[in-house]
N, C-alpha and C positions, 0 to 999 in steps of 0.2 A: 626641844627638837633634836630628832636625832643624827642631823646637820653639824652640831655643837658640842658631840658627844667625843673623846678623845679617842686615839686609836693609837695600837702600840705597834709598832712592827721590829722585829729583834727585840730592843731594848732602847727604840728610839720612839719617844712619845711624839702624836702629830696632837693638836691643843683642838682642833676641829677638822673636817672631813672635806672641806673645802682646798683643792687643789687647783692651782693655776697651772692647764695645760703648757707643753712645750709649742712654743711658735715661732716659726723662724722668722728674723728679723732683717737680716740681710743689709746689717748695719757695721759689719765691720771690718777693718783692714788687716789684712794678713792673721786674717783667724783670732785678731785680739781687740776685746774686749774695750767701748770708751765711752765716753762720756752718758750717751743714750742710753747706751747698756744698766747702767748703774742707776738712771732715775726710772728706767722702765721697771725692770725686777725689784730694787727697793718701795715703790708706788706699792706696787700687788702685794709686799710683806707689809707694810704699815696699814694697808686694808684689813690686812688679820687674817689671810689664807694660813690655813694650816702648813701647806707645802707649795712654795713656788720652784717649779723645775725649768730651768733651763735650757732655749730651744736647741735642737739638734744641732751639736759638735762634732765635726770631724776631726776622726782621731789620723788622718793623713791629711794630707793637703789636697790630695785627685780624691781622697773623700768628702768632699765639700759640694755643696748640690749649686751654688755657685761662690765666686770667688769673692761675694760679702758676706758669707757665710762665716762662723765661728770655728775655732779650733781648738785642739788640745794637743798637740803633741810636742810643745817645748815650755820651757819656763817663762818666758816673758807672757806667751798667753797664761796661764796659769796665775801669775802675779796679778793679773786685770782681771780677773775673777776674780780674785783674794779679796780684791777691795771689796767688792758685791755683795762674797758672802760671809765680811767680818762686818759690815753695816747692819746687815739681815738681822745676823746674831746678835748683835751692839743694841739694838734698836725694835725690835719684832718679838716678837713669841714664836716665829713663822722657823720653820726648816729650809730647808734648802739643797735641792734635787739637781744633778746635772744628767742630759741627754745624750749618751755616747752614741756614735752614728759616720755609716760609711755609705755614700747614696749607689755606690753602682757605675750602675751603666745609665743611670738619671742624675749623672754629676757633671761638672762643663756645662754648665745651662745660664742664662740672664729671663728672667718674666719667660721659663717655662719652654725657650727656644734655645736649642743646641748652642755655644759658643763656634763661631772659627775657629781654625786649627790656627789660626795668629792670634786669636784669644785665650782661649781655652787648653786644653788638655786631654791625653788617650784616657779614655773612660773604661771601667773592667766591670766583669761580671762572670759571673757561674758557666758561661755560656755562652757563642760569639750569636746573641739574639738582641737589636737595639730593640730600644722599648715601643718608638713607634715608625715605621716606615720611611724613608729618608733620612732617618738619623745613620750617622758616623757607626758601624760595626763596631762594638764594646771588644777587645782583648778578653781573652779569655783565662781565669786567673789559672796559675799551676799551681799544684800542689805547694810547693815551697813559698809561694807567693800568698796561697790559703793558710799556712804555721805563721808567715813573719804577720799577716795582718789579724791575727790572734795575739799576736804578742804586742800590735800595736793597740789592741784595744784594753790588753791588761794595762799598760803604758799610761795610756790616759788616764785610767780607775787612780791609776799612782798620785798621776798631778791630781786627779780631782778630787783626792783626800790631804795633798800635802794644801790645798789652796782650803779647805774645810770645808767642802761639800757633804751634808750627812745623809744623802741617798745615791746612787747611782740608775740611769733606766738604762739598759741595755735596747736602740733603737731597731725591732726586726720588723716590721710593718711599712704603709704606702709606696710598696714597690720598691725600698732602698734595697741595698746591696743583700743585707741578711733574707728579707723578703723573696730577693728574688733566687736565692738559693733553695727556699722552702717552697716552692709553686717546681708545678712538673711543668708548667706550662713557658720557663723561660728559666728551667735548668736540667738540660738534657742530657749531662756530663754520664759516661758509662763508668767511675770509678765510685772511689767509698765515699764519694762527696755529690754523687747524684741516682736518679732510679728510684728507689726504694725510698719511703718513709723516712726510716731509719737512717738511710745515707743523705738527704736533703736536711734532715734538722740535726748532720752533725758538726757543722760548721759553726753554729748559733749554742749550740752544748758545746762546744770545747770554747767557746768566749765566755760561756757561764762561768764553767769552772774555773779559769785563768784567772776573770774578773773579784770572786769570788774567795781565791785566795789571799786577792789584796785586804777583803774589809772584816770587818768584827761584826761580834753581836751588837753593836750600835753602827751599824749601817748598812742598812736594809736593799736590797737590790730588786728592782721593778725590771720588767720587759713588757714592750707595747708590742703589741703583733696587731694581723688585719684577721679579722674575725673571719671573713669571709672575699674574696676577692671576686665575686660575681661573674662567673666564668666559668663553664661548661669542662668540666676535667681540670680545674686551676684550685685551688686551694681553699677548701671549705670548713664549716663550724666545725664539722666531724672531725677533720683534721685538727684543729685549735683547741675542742676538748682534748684527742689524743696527746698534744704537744704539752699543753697547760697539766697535764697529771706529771708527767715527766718534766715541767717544771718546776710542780711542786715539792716532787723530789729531790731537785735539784739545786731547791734553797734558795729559789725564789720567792720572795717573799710577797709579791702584788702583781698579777698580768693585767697592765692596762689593754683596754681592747676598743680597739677601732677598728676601720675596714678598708677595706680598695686599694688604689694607688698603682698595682704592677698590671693590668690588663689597659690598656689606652682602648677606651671609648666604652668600657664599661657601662652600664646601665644600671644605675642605682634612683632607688624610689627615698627619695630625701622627706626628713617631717622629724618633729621637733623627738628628739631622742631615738634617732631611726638606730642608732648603733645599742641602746640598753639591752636588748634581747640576746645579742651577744654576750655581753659581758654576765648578764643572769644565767643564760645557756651553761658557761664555763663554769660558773660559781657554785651553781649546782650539781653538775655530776663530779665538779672535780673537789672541793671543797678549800680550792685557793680562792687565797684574796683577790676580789677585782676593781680595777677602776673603769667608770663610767664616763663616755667621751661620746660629743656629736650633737650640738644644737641642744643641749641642757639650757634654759633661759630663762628659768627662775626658780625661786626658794620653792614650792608647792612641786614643781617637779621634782627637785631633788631631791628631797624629802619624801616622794612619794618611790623614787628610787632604791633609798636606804631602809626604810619602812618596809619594804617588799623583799627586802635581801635579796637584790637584783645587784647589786655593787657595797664595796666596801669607804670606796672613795668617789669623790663629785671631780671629775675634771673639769673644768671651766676654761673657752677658750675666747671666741669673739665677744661673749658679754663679758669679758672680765679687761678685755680692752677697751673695751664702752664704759666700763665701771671699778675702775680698780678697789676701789670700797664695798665691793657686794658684800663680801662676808661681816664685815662690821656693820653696815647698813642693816641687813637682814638683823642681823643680834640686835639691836638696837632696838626696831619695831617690835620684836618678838618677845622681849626681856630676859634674849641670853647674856651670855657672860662671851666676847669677844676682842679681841686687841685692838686698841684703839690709841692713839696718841694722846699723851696727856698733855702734849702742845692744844690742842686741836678738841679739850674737854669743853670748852665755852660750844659746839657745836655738835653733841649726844644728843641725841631725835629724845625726847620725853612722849612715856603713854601718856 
C-alpha cells in the first residue's frame, strides 16, 4: 500500500504517510504543556503515525484562540514539549511536527463565544472588521506591530527546534490571523499589507522567510491554508494555486489544505473527503507537495487518495481520536511493515 510507503521531505524521512492532524485541545494552563498533552500525542506515535503535529500554538499570548490554548513563546513552555517530543523519539519511529499559529481577531474566545473584557483580551487583526456581528471591534494591527509579530513567529520556530520538533507548520488557514490577512473580504488595509494579491500574502511570506532561516535541510516546513473560504469575492482555489506556486518557491516543502473558517455562516457541502479536491487542485498545477485533510475515515479512502496523486500525506483527525492505532491496525491487516510496540507484540492481528 502506498499508505506505508516512506516519504522524504529535505532530509527528513516520514516511515509512512499517515499524519495525525493538529487539533486543538484546550487543555492547558498558561500555554504549557502537561500531563494530557504527553499521553495524548505519545498515544498517536506508538500507533505508528508517520507524523504527529501538534495542535495550534500561539506564538503570543493574545494569539491564543482561548486561554486553554498552547503556547510558544518562552522556555518553560518549551521544556513541556521537550518531554513529548524526546518520548516520541525514545519510543516511536513517528516524527514530530509543531503548529505555529496566531488566531486573530478569533482569539479571546471559550466554546467559540467572545470572552468579557474581565476575562479575556483586545483581539487584532488586518482590519478593524470582527468576524461575526456583536463581537468586540478587533485593533487593527500597525505596521511595526505587523515586523514585531514576524519576529514572533521566527521566535517560536527557535524554541521549537531547541525542544526537538522535526517539522514546523506555519498555521494561515480557518480564519486565523494569517487567513485573515489573505481574504480581501476581512483585509481592507490601503498599504503594502492589504489590496492586491501581492500585498495580502505578504505578511504570511515574510514569516516564511524568517521561519525559514531558523531550520536546515532536516526540517521541513508545512503551511495549512483554507483551500477555499466559500464566499463570493473572499478567497478561492485560484488564489491558493497562485499562493501554493509561490510557496513552492519559497521552500515550503508541503501545503496542507483545508477550507473555511474566516466567513461566519458560510455554506459548505460536507461528505467524507469534501476538502481532497482541493489539495489535488493545488498538487497538480503547482507540483507541491500536499496534505489531505476533512473526514478521511478509512484506509480504502486513503489509499485511494495517494493512488490518485490527489495528496502526498493522509491527515487524520477525528478518527485518529476514535483510533489512535489506525496506522498500525491497518499494517497489520494488510501485511505491511508498521510501528508497533514490542511491549504490546502478544497483540499483532495475524492473517
Amino acid at each position: 500500500m502506498k499508505l506505508y510507503q516512506p516519504l522524504c521531505l529535505r532530509n527528513l524521512e516520514l516511515k509512512n504517510r499517515w499524519v495525525m492532524s493538529p487539533m486543538c485541545m484546550y487543555a492547558a494552563t498558561d500555554g504549557v504543556a502537561n500531563d494530557f498533552h504527553f499521553v495524548h500525542y505519545a498515544s498517536r506515535a506508538m500507533g505508528g503515525v508517520g507524523l504527529v503535529i501538534v495542535e495550534a500554538t500561539g506564538v503570543v499570548p493574545e494569539g491564543r484562540i482561548t486561554h486553554k490554548c498552547l503556547g510558544l513563546w518562552n522556555e518553560e513552555q518549551a521544556n513541556s514539549l521537550k518531554k513529548i517530543v524526546d518520548f516520541v523519539h525514545q519510543n516511536s519511529d513517528s516524527k514530530i511536527g509543531i503548529q505555529l499559529a496566531h488566531a486573530g481577531r478569533k482569539a479571546s474566545t471559550w466554546n467559540g463565544v467572545q470572552l468579557s473584557d474581565s476575562e479575556g483580551w483586545t483581539t487584532v487583526a488586518p482590519s478593524r472588521i470582527p468576524y461575526q456581528s456583536g463581537e468586540k471591534m478587533p485593533q487593527q494591527l500597525t505596521i511595526e506591530e505587523i515586523k514585531n509579530l514576524v519576529s514572533y513567529f521566527k521566535n517560536a520556530a527557535v524554541l521549537a527546534l531547541d525542544a526537538g520538533f522535526d517539522v514546523v507548520e506555519i498555521h494561515a488557514a480557518h480564519g486565523y490571523l494569517l487567513h485573515q490577512f489573505l481574504s480581501p473580504l476581512s483585509n481592507t488595509r490601503q498599504d503594502d499589507y492589504g489590496g492586491s494579491f501581492e500585498n495580502r500574502i505578504r505578511f504570511l511570506l515574510e514569516i516564511i522567510d524568517a521561519v525559514n532561516e531558523v531550520l536546515d535541510d532536516f526540517h521541513p516546513l508545512f503551511v495549512r491554508i483554507s483551500g477555499t473560504e466559500y464566499a463570493e469575492n473572499g478567497w478561492s482555489l485560484e488564489d491558493s494555486v497562485e499562493l501554493s506556486q509561490i510557496l513552492k518557491s519559497k521552500n515550503v516543502d508541503l501545503v496542507d489544505v483545508s477550507s473555511g473558517g474566516n466567513i461566519h455562516g458560510a455554506r459548505i457541502s460536507l461528505f467524507d473527503g469534501y476538502q481532497v479536491p482541493f489539495a489535488s487542485e493545488i498538487r497538480k498545477k503547482t507540483g507541491v507537495k500536499t496534505g489531505a485533510v476533512g473526514l478521511i475515515k478509512t484506509a480504502e479512502q486513503a489509499e485511494e487518495i495517494l493512488v490518485n496523486d490527489d495528496a502526498d500525506l493522509i491527515f487524520v483527525a477525528r478518527e485518529i481520536l476514535r483510533n489512535p492505532y489506525i496506522a498500525s491496525q491497518i499494517a497489520q491487516q494488510n501485511g505491511e511493515n508498521c510501528y508497533f510496540p514490542k511491549e504490546y507484540s502478544r497483540a499483532i492481528l495475524k492473517k
